[in-house]
VEXPA-995475 format. One line per field, with one value per residue: y, z, x of N, C-alpha, C, O, CB in turn; residue number from 1. Coordinates in pm, 1 decimal. Glycine has a CB too. Layout:
BEGIN
ny = [Y,...]
nz = [Z,...]
nx = [X,...]
cay = [Y,...]
caz = [Z,...]
cax = [X,...]
cy = [Y,...]
cz = [Z,...]
cx = [X,...]
oy = [Y,...]
oz = [Z,...]
ox = [X,...]
cby = [Y,...]
cbz = [Z,...]
cbx = [X,...]
nr = [NUM,...]
//
This chain:
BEGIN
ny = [1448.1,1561.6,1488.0,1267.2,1042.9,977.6,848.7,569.8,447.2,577.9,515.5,267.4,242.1,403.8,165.4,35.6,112.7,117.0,173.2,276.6,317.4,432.8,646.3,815.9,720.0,912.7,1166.0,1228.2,1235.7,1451.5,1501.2,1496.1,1693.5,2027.9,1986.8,2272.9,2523.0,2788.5,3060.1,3042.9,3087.7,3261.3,3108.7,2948.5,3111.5,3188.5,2984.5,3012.1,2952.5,2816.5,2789.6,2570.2,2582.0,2435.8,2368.6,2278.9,2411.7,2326.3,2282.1,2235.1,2238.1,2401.5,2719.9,2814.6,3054.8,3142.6,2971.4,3175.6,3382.2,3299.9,3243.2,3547.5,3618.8,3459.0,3525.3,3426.7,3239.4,3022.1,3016.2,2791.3,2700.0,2439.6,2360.1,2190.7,2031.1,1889.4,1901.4,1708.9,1710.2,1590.5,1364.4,1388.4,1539.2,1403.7,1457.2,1752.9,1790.8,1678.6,1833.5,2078.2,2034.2,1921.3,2137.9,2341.1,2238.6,2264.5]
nz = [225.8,501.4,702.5,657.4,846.9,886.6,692.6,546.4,751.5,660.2,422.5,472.1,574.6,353.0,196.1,248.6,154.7,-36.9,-393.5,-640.5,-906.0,-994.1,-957.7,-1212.4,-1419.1,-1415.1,-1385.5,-1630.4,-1751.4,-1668.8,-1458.7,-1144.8,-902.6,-855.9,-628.0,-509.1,-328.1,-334.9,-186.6,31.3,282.2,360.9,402.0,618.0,831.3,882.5,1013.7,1282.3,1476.1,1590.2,1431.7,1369.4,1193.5,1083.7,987.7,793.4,821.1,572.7,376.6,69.6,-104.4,-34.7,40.5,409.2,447.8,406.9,554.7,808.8,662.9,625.0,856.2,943.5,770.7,878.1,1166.1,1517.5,1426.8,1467.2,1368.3,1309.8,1288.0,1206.3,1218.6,1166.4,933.7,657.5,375.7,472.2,721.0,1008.9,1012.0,1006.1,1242.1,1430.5,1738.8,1812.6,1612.7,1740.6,1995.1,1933.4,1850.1,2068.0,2237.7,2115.1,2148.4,2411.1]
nx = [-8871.6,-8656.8,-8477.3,-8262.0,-8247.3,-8546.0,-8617.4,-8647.7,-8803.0,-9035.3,-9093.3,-9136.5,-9415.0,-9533.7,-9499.8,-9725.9,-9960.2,-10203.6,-10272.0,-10483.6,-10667.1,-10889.7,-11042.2,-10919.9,-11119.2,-11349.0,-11237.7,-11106.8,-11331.9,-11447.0,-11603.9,-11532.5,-11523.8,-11396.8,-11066.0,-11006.3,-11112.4,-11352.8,-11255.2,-11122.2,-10966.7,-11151.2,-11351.8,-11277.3,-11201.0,-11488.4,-11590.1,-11521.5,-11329.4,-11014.7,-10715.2,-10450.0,-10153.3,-9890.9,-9548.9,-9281.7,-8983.0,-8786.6,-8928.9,-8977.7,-9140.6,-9361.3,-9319.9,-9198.7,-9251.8,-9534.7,-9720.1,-9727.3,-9885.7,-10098.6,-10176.5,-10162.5,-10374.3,-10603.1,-10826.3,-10729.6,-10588.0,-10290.2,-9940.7,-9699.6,-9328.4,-9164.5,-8829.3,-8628.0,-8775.0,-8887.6,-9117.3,-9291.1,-9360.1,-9435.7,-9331.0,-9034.1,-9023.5,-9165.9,-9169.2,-9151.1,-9400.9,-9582.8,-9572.9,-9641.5,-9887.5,-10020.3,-9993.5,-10109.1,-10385.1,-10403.7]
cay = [1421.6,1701.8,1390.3,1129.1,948.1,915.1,830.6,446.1,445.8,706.0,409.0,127.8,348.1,405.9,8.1,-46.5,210.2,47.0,280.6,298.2,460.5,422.6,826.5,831.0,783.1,1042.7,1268.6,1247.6,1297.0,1606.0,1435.3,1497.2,1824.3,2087.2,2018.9,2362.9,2556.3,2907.9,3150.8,2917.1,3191.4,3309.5,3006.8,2855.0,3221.2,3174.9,2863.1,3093.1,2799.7,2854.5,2743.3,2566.4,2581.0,2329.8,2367.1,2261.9,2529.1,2323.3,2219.3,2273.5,2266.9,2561.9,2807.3,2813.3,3198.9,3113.4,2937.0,3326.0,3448.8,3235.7,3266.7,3671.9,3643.1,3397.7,3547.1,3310.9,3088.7,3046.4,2942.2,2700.8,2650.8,2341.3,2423.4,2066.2,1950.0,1978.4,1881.7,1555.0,1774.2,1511.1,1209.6,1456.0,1600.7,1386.6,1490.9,1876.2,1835.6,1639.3,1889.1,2182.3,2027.8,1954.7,2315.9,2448.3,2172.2,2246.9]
caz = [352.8,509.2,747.6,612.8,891.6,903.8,528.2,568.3,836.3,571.7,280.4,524.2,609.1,220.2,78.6,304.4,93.4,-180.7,-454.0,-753.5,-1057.4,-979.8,-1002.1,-1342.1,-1554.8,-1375.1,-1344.4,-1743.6,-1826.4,-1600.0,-1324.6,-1011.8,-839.8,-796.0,-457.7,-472.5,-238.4,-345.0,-139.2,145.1,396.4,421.7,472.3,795.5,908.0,904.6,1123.8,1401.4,1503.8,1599.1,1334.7,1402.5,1062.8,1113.3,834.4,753.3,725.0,481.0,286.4,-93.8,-188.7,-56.8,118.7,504.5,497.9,365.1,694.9,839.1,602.8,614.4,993.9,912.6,718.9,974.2,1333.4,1553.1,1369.7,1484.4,1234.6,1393.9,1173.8,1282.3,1190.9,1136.9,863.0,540.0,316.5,577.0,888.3,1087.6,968.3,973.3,1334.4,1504.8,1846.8,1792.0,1535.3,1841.9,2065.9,1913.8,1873.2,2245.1,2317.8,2073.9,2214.4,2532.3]
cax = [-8809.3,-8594.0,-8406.7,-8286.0,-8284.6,-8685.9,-8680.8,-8690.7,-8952.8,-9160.8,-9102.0,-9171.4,-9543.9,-9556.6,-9502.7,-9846.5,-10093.2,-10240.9,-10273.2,-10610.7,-10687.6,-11059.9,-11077.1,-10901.2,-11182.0,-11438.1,-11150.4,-11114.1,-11482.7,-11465.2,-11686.3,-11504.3,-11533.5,-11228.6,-11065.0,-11038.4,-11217.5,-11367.9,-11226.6,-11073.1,-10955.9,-11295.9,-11456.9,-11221.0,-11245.4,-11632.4,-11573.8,-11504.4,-11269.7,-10863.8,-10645.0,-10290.0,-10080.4,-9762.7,-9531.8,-9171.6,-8893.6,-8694.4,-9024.1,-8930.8,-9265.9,-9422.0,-9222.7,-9254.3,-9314.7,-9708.9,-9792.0,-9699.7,-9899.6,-10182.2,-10225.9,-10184.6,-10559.1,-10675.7,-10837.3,-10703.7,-10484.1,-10153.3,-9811.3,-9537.0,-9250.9,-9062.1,-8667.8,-8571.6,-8855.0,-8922.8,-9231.0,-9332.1,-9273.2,-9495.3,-9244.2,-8911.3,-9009.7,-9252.6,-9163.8,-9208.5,-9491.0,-9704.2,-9565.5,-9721.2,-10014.3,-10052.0,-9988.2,-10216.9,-10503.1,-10473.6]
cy = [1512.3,1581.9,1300.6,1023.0,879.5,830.0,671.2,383.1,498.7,571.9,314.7,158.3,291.9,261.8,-38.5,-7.3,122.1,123.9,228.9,321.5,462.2,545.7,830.9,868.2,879.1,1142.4,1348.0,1285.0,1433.3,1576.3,1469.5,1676.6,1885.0,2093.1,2176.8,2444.4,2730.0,2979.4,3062.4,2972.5,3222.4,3195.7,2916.6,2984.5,3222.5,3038.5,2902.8,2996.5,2836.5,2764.6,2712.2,2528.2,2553.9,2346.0,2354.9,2381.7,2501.9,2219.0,2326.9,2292.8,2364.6,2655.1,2829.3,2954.5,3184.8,3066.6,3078.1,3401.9,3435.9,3295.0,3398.3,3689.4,3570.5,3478.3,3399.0,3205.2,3118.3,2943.3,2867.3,2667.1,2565.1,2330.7,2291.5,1964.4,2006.2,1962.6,1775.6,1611.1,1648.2,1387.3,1261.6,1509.6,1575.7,1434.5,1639.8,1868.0,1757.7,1747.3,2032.7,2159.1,2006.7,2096.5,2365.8,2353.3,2207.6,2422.1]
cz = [365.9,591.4,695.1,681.6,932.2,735.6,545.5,618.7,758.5,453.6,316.5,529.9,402.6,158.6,157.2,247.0,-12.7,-255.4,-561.5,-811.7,-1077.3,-1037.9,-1117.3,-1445.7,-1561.3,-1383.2,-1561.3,-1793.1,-1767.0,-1480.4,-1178.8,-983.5,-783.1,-682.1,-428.5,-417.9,-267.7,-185.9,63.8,280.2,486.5,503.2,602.4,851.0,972.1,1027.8,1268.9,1550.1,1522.2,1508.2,1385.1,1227.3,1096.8,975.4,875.5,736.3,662.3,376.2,128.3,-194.2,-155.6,98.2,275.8,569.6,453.8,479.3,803.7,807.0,643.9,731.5,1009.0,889.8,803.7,1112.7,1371.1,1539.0,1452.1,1404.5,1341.3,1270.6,1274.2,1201.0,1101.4,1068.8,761.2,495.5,424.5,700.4,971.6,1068.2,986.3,1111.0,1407.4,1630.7,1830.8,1655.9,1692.3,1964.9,2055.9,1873.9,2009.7,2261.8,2234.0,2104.1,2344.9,2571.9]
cx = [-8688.2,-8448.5,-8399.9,-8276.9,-8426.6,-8737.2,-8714.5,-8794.2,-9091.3,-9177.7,-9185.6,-9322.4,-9595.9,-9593.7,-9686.5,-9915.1,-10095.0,-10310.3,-10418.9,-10617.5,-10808.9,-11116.3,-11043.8,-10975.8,-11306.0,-11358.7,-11151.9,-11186.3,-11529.8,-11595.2,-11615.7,-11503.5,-11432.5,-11204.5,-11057.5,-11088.7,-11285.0,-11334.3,-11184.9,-11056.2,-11069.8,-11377.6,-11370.5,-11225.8,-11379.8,-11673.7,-11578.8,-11407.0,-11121.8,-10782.7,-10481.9,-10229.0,-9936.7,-9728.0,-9346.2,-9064.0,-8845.3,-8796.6,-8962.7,-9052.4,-9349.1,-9330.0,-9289.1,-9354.0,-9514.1,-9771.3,-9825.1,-9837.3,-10055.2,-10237.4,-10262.3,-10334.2,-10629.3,-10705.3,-10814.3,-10584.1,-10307.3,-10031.9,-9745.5,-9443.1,-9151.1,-8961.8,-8623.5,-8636.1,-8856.1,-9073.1,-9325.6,-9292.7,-9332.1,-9366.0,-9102.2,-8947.9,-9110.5,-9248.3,-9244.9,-9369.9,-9624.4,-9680.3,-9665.5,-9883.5,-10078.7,-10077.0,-10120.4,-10386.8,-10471.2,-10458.5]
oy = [1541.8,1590.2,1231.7,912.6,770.6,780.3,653.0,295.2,472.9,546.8,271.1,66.8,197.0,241.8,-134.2,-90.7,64.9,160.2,112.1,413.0,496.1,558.9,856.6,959.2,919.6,1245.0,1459.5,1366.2,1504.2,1668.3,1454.9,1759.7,1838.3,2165.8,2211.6,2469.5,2802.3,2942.3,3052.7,2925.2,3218.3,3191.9,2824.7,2968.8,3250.3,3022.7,2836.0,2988.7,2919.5,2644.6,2799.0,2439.8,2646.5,2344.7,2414.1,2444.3,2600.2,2116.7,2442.6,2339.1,2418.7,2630.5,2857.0,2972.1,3255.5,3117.7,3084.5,3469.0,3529.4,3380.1,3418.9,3754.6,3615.2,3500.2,3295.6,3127.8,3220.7,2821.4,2901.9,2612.9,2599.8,2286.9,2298.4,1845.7,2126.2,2008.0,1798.2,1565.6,1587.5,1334.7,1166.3,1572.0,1669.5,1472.1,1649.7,1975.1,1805.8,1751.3,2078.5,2243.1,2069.6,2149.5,2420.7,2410.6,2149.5,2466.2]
oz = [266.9,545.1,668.7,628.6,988.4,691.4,560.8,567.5,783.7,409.7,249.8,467.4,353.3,87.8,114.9,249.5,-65.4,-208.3,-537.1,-815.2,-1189.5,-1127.0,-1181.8,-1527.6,-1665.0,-1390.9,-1603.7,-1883.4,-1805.3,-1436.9,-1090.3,-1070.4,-686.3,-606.3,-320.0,-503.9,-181.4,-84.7,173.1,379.0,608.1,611.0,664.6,963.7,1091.1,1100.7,1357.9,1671.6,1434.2,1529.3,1427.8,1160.5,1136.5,876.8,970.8,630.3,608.4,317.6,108.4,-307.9,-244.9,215.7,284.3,652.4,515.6,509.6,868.4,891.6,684.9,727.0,1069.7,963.6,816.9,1179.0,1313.0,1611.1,1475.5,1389.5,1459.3,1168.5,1373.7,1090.5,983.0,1089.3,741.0,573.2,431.6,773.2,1012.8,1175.1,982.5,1124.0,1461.5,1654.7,1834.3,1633.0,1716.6,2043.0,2143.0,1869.7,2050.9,2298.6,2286.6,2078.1,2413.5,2676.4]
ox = [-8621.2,-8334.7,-8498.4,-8289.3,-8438.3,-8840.8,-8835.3,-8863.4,-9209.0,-9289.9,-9279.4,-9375.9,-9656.8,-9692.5,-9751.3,-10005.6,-9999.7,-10418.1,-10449.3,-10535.1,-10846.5,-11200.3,-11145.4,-10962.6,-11358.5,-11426.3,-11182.3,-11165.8,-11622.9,-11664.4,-11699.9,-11477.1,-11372.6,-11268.6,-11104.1,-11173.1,-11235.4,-11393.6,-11240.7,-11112.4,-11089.0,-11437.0,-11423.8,-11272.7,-11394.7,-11771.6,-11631.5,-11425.0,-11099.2,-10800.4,-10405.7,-10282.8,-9866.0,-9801.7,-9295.5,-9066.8,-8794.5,-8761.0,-8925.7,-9061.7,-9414.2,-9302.8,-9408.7,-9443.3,-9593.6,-9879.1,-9929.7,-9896.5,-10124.0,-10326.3,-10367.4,-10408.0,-10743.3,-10603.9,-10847.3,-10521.1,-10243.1,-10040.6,-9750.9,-9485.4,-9087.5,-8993.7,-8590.4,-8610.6,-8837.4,-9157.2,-9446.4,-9204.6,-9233.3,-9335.2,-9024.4,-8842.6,-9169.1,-9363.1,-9367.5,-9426.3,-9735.1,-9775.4,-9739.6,-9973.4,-10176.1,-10181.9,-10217.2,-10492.6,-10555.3,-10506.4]
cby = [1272.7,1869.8,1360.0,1100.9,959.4,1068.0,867.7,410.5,552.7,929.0,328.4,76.6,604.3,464.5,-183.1,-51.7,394.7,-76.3,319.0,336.4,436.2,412.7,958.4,751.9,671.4,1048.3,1174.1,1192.9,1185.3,1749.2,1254.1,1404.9,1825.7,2221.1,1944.4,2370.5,2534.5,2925.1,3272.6,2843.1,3315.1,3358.5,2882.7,2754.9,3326.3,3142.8,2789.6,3138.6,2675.7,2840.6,2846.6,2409.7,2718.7,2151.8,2542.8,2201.5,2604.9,2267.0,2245.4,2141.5,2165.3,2559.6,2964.1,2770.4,3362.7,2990.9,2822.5,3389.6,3435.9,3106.6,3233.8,3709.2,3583.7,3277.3,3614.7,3275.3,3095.8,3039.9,3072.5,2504.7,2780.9,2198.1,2453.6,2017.0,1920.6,1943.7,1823.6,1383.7,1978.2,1480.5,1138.7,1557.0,1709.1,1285.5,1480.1,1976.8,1760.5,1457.4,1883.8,2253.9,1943.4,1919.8,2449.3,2500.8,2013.3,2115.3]
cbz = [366.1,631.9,834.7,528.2,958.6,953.9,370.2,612.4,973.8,474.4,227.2,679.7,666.0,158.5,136.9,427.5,46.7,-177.0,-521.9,-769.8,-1233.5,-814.7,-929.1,-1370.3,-1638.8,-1236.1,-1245.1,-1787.6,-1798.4,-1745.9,-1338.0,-981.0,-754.5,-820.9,-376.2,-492.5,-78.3,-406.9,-185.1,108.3,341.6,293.4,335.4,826.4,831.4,739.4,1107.8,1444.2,1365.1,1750.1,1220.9,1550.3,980.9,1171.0,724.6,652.2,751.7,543.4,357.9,-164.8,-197.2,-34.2,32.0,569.8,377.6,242.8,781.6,741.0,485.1,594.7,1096.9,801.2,555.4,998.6,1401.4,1516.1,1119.5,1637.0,1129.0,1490.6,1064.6,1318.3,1364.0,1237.3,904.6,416.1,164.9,548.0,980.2,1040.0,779.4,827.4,1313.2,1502.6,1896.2,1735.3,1330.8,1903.9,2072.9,1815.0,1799.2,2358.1,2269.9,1868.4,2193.3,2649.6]
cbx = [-8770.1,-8709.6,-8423.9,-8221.6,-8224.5,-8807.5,-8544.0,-8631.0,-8937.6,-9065.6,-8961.2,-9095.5,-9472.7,-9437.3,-9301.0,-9892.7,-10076.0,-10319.6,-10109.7,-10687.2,-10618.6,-11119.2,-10995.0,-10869.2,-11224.1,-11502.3,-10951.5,-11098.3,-11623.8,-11524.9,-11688.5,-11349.8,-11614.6,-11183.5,-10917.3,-11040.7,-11144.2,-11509.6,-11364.7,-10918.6,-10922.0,-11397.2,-11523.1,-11022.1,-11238.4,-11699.7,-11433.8,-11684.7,-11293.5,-10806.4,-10662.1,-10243.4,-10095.8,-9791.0,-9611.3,-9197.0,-8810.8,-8532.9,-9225.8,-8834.2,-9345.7,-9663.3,-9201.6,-9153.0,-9209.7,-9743.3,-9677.8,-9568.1,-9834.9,-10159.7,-10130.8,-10102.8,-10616.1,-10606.3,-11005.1,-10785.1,-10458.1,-10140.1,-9669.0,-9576.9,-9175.1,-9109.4,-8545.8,-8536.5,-8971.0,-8827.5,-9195.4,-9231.8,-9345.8,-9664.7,-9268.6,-8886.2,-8987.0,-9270.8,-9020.1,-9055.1,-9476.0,-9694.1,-9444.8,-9651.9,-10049.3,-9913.4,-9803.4,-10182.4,-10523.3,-10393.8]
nr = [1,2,3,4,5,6,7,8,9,10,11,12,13,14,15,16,17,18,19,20,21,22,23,24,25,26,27,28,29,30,31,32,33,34,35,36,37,38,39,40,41,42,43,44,45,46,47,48,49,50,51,52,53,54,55,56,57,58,59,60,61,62,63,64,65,66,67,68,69,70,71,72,73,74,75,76,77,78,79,80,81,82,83,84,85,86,87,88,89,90,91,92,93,94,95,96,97,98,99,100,101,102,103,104,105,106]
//
């Protein structure tokens, strides 16, 4: 959380998920399949589909310049960096994160 005034509202959200360890012991025996995606670019490129890439400028976990970057290898795609989010841009900048999705739906 980049605001701390959405942090409470983000906890209150959070105490409702009810968490598992169901995956644990497939995960251990090497049973589950890498979310990984071979060659990821390629394949939403192949989609032939417009890409919106929403991303945090004061996200700490992956630098906002990659959304840039991303959209760069994408036809189509377009970056938004919302100023006033970090990692949880949707929860840290709901207004502008539904805003740019409007724009880029319609």
């Amino acid at each position: 959380m980049w605001r701390a005034a959405a942090l409470p509202g983000y906890l209150d959200r959070l105490a409702a998920v009810r968490f598992s360890a169901e995956w644990l012991g497939p995960w251990r025996a090497g049973k589950l399949p890498s979310p990984r995606l071979p060659d990821p670019v390629a394949q939403l490129a192949a989609t032939g589909l417009p890409v919106l890439l929403l991303h945090g400028r004061q996200d700490m976990v992956f630098p906002a310049a990659l959304a840039g970057q991303a959209a760069a290898l994408l036809p189509g795609a377009r970056a938004v960096v919302l100023e006033e989010a970090g990692h949880m841009a949707h929860v840290d900048s709901p207004t502008e994160w539904l805003a740019a999705v409007r724009d880029f739906l319609s």
